[in-house]
Structure formats: C-alpha cells, structure tokens
C-alpha positions as CSV (number, residue, x, y, z in Angstrom):
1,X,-42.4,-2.2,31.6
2,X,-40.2,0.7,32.1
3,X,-37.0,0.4,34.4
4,X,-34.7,3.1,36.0
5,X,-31.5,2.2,37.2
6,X,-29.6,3.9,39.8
7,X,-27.5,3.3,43.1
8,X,-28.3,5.0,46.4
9,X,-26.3,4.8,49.7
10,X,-26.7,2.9,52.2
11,X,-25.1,2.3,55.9
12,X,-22.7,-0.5,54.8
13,X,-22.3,0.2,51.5
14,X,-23.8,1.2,48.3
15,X,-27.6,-0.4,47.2
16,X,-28.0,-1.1,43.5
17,X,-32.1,0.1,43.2
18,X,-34.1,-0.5,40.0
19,X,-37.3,1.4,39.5
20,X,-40.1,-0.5,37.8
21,X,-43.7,0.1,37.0
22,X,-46.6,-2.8,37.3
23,X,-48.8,-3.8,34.7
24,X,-51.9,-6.1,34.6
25,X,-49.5,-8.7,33.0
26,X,-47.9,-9.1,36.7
27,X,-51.3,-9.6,38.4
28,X,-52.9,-12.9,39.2
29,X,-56.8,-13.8,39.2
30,X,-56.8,-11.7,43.1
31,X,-55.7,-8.3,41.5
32,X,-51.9,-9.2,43.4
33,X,-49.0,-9.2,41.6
34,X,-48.1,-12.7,40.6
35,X,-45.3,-14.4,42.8
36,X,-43.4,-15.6,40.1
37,X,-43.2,-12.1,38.9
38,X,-42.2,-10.7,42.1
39,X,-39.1,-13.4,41.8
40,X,-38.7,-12.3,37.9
41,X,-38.7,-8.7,38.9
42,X,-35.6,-9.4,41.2
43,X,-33.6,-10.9,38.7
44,X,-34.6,-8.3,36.1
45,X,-33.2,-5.7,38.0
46,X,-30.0,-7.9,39.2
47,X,-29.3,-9.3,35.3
48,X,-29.8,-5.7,34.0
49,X,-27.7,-4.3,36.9
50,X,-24.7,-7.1,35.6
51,X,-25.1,-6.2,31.9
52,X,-24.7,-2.6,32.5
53,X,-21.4,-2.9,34.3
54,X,-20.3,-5.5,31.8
55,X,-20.9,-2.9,29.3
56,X,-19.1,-0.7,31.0
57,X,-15.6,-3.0,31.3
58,X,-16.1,-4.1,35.2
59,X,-17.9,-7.3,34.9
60,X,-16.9,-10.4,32.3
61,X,-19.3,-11.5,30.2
62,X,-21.9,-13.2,30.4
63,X,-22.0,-12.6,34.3
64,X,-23.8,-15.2,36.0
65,X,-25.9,-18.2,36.2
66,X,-28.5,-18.7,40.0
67,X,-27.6,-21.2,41.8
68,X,-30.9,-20.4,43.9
69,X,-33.2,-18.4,45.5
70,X,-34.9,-18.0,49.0
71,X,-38.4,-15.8,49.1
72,X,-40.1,-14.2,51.8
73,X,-43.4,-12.6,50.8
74,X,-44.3,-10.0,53.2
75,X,-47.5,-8.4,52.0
76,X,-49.6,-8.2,48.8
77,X,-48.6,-6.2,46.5
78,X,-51.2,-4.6,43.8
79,X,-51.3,-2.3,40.6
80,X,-50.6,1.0,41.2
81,X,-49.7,4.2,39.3
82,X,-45.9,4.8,41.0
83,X,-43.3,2.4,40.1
84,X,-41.9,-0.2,43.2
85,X,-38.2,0.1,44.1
86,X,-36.0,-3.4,44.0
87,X,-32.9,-3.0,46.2
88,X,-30.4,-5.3,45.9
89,X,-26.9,-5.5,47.9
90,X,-24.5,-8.1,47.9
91,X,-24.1,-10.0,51.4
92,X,-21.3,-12.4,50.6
93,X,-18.5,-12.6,47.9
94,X,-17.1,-16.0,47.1
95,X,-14.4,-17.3,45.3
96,X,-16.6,-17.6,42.3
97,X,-20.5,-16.5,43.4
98,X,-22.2,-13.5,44.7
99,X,-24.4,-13.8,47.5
100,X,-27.7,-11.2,46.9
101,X,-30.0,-9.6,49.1
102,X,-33.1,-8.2,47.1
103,X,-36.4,-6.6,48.5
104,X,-39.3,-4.9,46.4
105,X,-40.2,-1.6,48.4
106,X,-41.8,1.4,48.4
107,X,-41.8,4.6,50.6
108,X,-44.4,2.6,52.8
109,X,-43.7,-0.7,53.0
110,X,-41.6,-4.2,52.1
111,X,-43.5,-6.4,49.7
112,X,-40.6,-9.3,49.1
113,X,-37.4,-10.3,50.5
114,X,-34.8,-12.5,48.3
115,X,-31.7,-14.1,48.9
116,X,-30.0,-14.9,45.8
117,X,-26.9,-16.9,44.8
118,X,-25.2,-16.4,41.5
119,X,-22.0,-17.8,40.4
120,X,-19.8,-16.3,37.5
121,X,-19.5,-19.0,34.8
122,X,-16.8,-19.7,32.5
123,X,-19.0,-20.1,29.1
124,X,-16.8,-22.0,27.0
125,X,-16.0,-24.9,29.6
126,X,-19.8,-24.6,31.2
127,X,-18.2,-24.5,34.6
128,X,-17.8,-22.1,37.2
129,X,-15.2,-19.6,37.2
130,X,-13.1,-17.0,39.8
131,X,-14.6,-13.7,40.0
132,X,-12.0,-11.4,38.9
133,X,-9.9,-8.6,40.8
134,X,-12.0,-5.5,39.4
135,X,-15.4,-7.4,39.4
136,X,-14.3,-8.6,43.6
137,X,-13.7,-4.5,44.3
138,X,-16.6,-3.6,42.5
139,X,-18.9,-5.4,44.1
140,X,-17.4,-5.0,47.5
141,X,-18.8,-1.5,46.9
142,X,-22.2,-2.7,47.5
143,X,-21.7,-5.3,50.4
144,X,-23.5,-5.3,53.6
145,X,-22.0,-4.6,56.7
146,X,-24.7,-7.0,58.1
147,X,-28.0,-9.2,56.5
148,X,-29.9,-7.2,54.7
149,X,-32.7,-9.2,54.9
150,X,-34.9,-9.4,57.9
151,X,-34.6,-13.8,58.3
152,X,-33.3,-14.8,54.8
C-alpha cells in the first residue's frame, strides 16, 4: 500500500502524519478493516517515520524495539477510495524509550487510538540503551504539551 510521509503542526508541538491507502488485504470477513492491521498500520507509519530520520543522521540505528501497546477502537473503519491519516506524537521521553500517541483519522472522524512504548536498544549487547542528545531534541519537537489521546 502506498504511504506519504509528512509532519504537520500541532498545538504542543509537531505531529509526525503518515498517509496510507486501504486495501482488501486489511479487511476482515465484516468488510472492516482488520484490528491487527489497524495496530500494524501504527507501527508502519512509526518504524518508517524512525528509518527516515536515521537515514538522515538524527536517529541511531536500528531505532527501537515495543515494549507494548494500548488500543482503543473507536469506530469501524472500511475500504474506501481516500487514504486514512495516522498521527503520531511523542507524550513522554525517557532515559532510554519513547512514549507514542498514535490515532488513525480522517477529516471526519477517529477510527483508533494507540499508546505505544518503544525503547532504543543497543544491538550488539541486546539491551536497552540512552537515547542520545540529538535523537532527545529531535523528538522533543514532536512532544505533547498534554495526552494526546482521549483515555490512553
């Protein structure tokens, strides 16, 4: 499926947004759009997000492992010719982990709301490592100034 990239802002900082169109492959037996591909669609657009900072110098690689997720599915969501928005902001910045607050959208409504953790690892010793100074300011760009999500 195709995927746009972009920022927009937002009051409290900057919201990474990822464009992506549905396909039948995300629907279930209803005609909705699978809940395990609403989830996979959040971290598409958060791992892609990552890799194209890393790419450009700001974030080490690889970035991050979850540590978890929290979902709130607020309506069904079906095919449709125009592409859903995911929004993600960061909510909390930790010595070594990111605290994300991701929603699927359109102009007219909120379809899922998730609450991710991810923590930067260190992939030779398999542990967790410090975010670094210019990955720290460069998310800090995209932090809330309160919860994102409505009860996550």
């Amino acid at each position: 499926m195709e995927q746009r990239q972009g920022r927009a802002e937002a009051t409290g900082g900057q919201v990474h947004v990822c464009e992506r169109h549905l396909g039948l492959g995300d629907l279930d037996w209803l005609g909705h759009v699978n809940n395990v591909r609403m989830l996979e669609m959040v971290q598409d657009a958060q791992v892609r997000w990552c890799y194209l900072e890393r790419e450009a110098g700001v974030v080490a690689a690889p970035c991050f492992v979850y540590a978890g997720h929290e979902i709130q599915y607020k309506r069904e969501l079906t095919l449709r010719t125009a592409p859903v928005r995911i929004e993600t902001r960061v909510t909390r910045i930790g010595r070594s982990s990111l605290h994300l607050a991701s929603r699927i959208r359109d102009d007219e409504a909120v379809y899922c709301e998730v609450a991710s953790v991810a923590v930067a690892i260190d992939t030779e010793r398999l542990r967790p490592r410090q975010l670094s100074d210019g990955e720290r300011e460069y998310f800090a760009r995209f932090a809330a100034a309160e919860p994102a999500l409505s009860g996550v």
